[in-house]
C-alpha positions as CSV (number, residue, x, y, z in Angstrom):
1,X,15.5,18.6,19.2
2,X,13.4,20.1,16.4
3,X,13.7,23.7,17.9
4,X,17.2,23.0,18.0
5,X,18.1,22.2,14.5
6,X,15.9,25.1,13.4
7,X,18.3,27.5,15.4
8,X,21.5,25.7,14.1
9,X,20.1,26.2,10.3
10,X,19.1,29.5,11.0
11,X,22.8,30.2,12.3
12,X,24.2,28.8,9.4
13,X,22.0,30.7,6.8
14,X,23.4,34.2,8.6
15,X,27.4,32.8,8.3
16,X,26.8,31.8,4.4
17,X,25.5,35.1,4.0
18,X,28.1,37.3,5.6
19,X,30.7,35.0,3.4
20,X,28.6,36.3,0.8
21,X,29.0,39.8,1.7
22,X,32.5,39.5,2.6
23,X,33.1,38.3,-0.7
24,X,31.4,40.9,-2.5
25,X,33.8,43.4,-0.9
26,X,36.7,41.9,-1.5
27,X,38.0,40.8,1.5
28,X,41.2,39.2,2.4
29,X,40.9,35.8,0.6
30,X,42.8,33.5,3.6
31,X,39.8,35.3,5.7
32,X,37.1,33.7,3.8
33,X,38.7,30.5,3.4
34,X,38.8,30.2,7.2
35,X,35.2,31.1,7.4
36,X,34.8,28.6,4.6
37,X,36.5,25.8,6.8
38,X,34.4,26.9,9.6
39,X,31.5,26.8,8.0
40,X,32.0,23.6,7.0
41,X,32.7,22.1,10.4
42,X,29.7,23.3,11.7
43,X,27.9,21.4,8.7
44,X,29.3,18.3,9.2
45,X,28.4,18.5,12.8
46,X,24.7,19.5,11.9
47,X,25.0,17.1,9.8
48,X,26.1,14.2,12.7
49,X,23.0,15.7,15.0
50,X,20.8,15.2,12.1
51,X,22.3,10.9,11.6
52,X,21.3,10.7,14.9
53,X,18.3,11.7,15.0
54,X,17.3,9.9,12.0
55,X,18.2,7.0,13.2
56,X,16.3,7.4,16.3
57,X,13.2,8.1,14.4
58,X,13.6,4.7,12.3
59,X,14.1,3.0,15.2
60,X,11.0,5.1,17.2
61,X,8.8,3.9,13.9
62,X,10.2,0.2,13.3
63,X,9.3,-0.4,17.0
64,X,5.9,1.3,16.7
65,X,5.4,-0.7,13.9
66,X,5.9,-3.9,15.5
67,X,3.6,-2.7,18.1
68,X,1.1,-2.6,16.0
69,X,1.8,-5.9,14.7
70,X,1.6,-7.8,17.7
71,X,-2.3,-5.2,18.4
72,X,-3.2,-6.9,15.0
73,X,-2.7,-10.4,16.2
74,X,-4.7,-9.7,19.4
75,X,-7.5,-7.8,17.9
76,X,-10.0,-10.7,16.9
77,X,-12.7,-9.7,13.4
78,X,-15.8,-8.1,14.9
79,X,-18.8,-9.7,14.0
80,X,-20.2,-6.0,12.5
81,X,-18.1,-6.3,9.6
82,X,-18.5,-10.2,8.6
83,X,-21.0,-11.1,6.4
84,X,-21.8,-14.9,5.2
85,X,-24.2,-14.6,1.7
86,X,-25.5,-17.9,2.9
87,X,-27.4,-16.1,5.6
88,X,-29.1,-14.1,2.6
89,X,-27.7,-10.6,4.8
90,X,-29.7,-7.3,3.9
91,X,-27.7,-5.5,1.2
92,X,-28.2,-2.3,3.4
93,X,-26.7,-3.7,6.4
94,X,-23.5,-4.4,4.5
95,X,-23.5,-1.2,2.9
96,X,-24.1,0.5,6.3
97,X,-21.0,-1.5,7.8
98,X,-18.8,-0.8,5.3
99,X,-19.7,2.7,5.7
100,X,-19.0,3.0,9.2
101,X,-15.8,0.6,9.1
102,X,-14.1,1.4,5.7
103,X,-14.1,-2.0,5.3
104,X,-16.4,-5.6,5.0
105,X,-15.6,-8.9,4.5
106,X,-18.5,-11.5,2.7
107,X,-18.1,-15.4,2.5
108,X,-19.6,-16.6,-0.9
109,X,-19.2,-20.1,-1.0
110,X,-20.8,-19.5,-4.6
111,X,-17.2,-18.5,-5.7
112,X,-15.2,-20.6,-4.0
113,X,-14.6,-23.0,-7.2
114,X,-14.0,-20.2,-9.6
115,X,-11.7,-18.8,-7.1
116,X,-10.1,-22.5,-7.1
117,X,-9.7,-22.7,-10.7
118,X,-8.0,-19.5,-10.6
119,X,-5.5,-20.0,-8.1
120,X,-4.7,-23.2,-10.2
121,X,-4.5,-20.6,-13.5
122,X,-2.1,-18.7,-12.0
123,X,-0.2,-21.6,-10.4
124,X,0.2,-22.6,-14.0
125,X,1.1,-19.5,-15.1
126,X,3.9,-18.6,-12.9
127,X,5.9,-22.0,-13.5
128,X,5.4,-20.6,-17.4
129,X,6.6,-17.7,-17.0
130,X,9.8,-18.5,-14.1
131,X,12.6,-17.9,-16.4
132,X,11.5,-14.8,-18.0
133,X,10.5,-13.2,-14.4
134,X,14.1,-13.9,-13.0
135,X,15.4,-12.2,-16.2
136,X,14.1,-9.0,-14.6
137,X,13.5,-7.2,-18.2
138,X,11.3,-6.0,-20.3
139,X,9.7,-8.9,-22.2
140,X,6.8,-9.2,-24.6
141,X,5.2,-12.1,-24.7
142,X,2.2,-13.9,-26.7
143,X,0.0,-13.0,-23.5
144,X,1.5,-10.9,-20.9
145,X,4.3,-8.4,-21.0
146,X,6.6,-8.9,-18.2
147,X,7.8,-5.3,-17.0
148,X,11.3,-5.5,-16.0
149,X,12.5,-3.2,-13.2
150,X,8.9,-0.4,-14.0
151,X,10.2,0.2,-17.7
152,X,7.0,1.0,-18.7
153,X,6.5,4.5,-18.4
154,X,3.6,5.9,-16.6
155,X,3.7,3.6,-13.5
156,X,0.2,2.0,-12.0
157,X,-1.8,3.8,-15.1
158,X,0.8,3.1,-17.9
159,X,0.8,-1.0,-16.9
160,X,-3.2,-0.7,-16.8
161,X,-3.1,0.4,-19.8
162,X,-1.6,-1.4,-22.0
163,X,-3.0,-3.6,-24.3
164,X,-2.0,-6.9,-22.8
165,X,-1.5,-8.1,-19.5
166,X,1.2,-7.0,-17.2
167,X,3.7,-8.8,-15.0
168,X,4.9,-6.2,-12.8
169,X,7.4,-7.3,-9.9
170,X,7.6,-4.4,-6.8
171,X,10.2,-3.2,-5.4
172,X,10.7,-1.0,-2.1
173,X,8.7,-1.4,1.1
174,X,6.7,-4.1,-0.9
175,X,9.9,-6.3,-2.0
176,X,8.8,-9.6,-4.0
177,X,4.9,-8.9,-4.1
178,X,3.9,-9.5,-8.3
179,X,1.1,-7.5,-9.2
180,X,-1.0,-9.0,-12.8
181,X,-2.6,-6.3,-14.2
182,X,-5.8,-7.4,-16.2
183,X,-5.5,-10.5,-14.8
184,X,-8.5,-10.9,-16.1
185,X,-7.0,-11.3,-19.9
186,X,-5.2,-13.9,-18.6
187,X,-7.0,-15.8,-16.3
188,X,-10.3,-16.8,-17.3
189,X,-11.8,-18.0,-13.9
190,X,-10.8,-14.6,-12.9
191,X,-12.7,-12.8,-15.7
192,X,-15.9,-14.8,-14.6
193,X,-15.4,-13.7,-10.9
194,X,-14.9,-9.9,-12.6
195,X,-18.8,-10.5,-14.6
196,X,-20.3,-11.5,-11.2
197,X,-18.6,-8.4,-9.2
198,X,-20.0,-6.2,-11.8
199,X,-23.5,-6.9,-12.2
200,X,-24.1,-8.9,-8.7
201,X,-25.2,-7.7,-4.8
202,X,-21.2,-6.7,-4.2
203,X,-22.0,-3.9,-6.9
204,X,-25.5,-3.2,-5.2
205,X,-23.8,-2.7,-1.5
206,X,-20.9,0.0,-2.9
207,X,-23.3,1.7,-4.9
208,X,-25.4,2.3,-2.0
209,X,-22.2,2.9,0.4
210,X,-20.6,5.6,-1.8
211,X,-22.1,6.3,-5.4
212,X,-21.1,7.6,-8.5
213,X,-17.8,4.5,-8.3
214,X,-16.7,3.5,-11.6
215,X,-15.2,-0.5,-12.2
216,X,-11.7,-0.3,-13.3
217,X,-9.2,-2.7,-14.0
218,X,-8.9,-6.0,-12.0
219,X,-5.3,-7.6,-10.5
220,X,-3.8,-10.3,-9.0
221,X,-1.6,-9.8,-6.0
222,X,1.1,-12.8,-5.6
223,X,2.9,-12.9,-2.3
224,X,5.5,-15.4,-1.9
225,X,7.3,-14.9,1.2
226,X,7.6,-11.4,1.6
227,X,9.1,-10.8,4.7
228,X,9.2,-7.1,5.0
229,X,5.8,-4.9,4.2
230,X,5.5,-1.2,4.4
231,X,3.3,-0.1,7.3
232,X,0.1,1.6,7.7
233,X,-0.8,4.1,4.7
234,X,-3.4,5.5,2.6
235,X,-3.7,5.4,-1.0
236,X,-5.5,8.2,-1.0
237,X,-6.7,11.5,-0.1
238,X,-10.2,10.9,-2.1
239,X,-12.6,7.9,-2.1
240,X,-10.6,4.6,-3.8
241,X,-12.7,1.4,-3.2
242,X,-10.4,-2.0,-3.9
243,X,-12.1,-5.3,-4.0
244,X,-10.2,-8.4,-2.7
245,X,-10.5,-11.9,-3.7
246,X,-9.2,-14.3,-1.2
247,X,-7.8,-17.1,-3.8
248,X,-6.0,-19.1,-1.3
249,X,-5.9,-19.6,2.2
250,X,-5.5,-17.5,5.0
251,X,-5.8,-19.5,8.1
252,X,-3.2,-17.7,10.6
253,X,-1.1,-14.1,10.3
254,X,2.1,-16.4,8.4
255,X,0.1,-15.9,5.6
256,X,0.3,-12.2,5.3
257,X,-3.3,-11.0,5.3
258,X,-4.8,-7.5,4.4
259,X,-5.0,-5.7,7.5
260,X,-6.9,-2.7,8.0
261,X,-7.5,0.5,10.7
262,X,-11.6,0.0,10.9
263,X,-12.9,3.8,10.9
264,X,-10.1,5.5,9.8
265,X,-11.3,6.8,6.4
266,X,-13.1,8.8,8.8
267,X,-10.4,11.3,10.0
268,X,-10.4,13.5,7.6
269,X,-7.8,15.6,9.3
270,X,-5.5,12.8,9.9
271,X,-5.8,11.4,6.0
272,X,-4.5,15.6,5.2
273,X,-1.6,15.6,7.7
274,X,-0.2,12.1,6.1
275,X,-0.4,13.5,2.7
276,X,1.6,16.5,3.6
277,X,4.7,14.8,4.4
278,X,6.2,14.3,7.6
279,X,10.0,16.0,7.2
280,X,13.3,14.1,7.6
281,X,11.7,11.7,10.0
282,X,11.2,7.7,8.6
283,X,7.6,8.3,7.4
284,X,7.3,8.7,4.3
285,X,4.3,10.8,2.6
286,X,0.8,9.1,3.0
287,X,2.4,7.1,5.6
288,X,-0.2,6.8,8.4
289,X,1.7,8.3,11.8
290,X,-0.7,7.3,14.4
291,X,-2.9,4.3,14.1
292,X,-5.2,3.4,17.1
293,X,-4.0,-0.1,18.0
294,X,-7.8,-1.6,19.3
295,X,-8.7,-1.0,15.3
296,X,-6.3,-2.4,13.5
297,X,-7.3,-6.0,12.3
298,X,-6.5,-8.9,9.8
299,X,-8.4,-10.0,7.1
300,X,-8.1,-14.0,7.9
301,X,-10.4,-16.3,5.8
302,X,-10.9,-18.9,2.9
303,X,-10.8,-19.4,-0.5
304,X,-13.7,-17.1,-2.0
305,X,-14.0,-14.3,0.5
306,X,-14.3,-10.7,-0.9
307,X,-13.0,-8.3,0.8
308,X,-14.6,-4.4,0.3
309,X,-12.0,-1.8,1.9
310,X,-11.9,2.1,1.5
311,X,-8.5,2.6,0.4
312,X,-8.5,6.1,1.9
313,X,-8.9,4.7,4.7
314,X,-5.0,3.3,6.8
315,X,-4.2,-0.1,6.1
316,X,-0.9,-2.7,5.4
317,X,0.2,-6.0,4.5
318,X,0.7,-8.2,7.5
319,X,4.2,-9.4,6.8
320,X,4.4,-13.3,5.7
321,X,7.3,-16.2,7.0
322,X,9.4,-16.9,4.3
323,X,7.4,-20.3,3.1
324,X,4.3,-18.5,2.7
325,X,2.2,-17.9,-0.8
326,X,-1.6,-15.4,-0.9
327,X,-2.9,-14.9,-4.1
328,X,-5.4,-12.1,-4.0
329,X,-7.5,-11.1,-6.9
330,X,-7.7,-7.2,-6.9
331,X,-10.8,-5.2,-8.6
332,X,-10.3,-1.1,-8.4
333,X,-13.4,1.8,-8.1
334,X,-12.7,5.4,-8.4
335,X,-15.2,8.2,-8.9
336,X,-16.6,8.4,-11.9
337,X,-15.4,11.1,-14.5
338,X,-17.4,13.9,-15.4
């Protein structure tokens, strides 16, 4: 099909150019209009072979997407990547599985009330702030500026950076999901949980995994029955660590956990190849095209888990039934600046 289209464009390109050159020596003007009209049908059939084949790729993706899906439910946690603080685990042997998986999950049960109280902050919050969500404009308020539809300019590093908090409310492949950007300001369970991140053993096991990470600013990701997630990607090309904190919940797959592909921050030729771009087909640019299906998982747990996960590495939001909430606190690492 592909060797196809490339001939049919290649035709075209030689019939607009000897329009061209018919027109540059002045030939009969009913001539060139009927090369004009021909031209044109050939286009619009192009055009038709082109439909079709997009739509057979969306439907090729959507169905190796569900695929996936249903690999995720199977797939149960391996025991290398779970870690419970109460059996006082060696900081190295964390650091080594996150290493090797691109992702860890630790059970802190020291957290589990500050993650509590936070939930119940932002619970609080939200029913504040209803009216002026559903608005969907820019709004300043005493605490938190509400974005609107992204009217603040400069997208995830112009809401970071502004002075207050930021109520930001995605669109797209992530439909419904509000992301709080410093949270923290906002939420002051959440700024105690940021301290302890920063100066505890979670600090100690990514300093160890991959140095020279620098503490930005911490989230909150607020899922409320979003039905429809985008599918496996990478954030990026270079190391990105997130940090997730599990502030309610996540008992079964309705919940719409973190899922990730364990090893696949790994393939460095594979993490290239996404970031070039993948045509006119359905996947969009850092869109992960092959995923292997016995190492994709979901991030299930309680109240209090942290999460560590290479964000260069593929991974997706397991899509949630319509009653479902997950609050997530979300603390970012990039590299350092020289």
């Amino acid at each position: 099909m592909t060797n196809k289209i490339e001939r049919d464009f290649t035709s075209l390109k030689k019939a607009v150019s000897g329009i061209r050159k018919s027109l540059k020596q002045g030939s009969d003007i009913d001539d060139v209009y009927s090369r004009l009209n021909a031209l044109e049908v050939r286009l619009n059939s192009q055009l038709e072979v082109m439909s079709k084949f997009e739509s057979i790729a969306n439907r090729t993706k959507n169905a190796y997407d569900e695929l996936l899906l249903t690999a995720i439910k199977k797939n149960s946690l391996p025991d290398e990547v779970f870690f419970d603080i109460a059996q006082a685990p060696d900081v190295r042997k964390i650091s080594d599985a996150l290493s090797q998986n691109g992702i860890c999950i630790i059970r802190d049960e020291t957290i589990v009330e500050l993650a509590r109280n936070a939930q119940s902050e932002m619970n609080d919050f939200l029913e504040k702030v209803k009216d002026d969500i559903s608005k969907k404009i820019y709004t300043e308020l005493d605490d938190v500026i509400i974005d609107g539809v992204d009217e603040i300019k400069g997208g995830h590093n112009g809401r970071a950076g502004q002075d207050k908090a930021v109520l930001h409310v995605r669109g797209g492949a992530d439909d419904g999901l509000v992301d709080v950007f410093n949270a923290d300001r906002i939420f002051p369970s959440l700024a105690a949980i940021k301290e302890g991140l920063r100066t505890g053993y979670v600090k100690d096991v990514i300093d160890r995994a991959i140095p020279g990470m620098e503490f930005e600013n911490i989230n909150v990701y607020i899922n409320k029955g979003v039905t429809k997630t985008r599918g496996f990607h990478y954030d990026s090309r270079s190391p990105v660590v997130k940090i997730f904190i599990v502030l309610t919940d996540v008992p079964d797959h309705s919940y719409g956990p973190y899922c990730y592909e364990l090893g696949s921050h790994l393939d460095e030729v594979t993490i290239e190849e996404s970031f070039s771009g993948i045509g006119f087909t359905s996947f969009r640019k850092n869109d992960a095209y092959f995923s292997n299906y016995k190492n994709v998982i979901a991030c299930l747990g309680k109240v209090g888990d942290i999460v560590i996960s290479y964000q260069h590495g593929s991974h997706r939001g397991f899509p949630q039934s319509p009653d479902r909430t997950r609050m997530m606190g979300v603390q970012v690492l990039r590299p350092k600046k020289p």
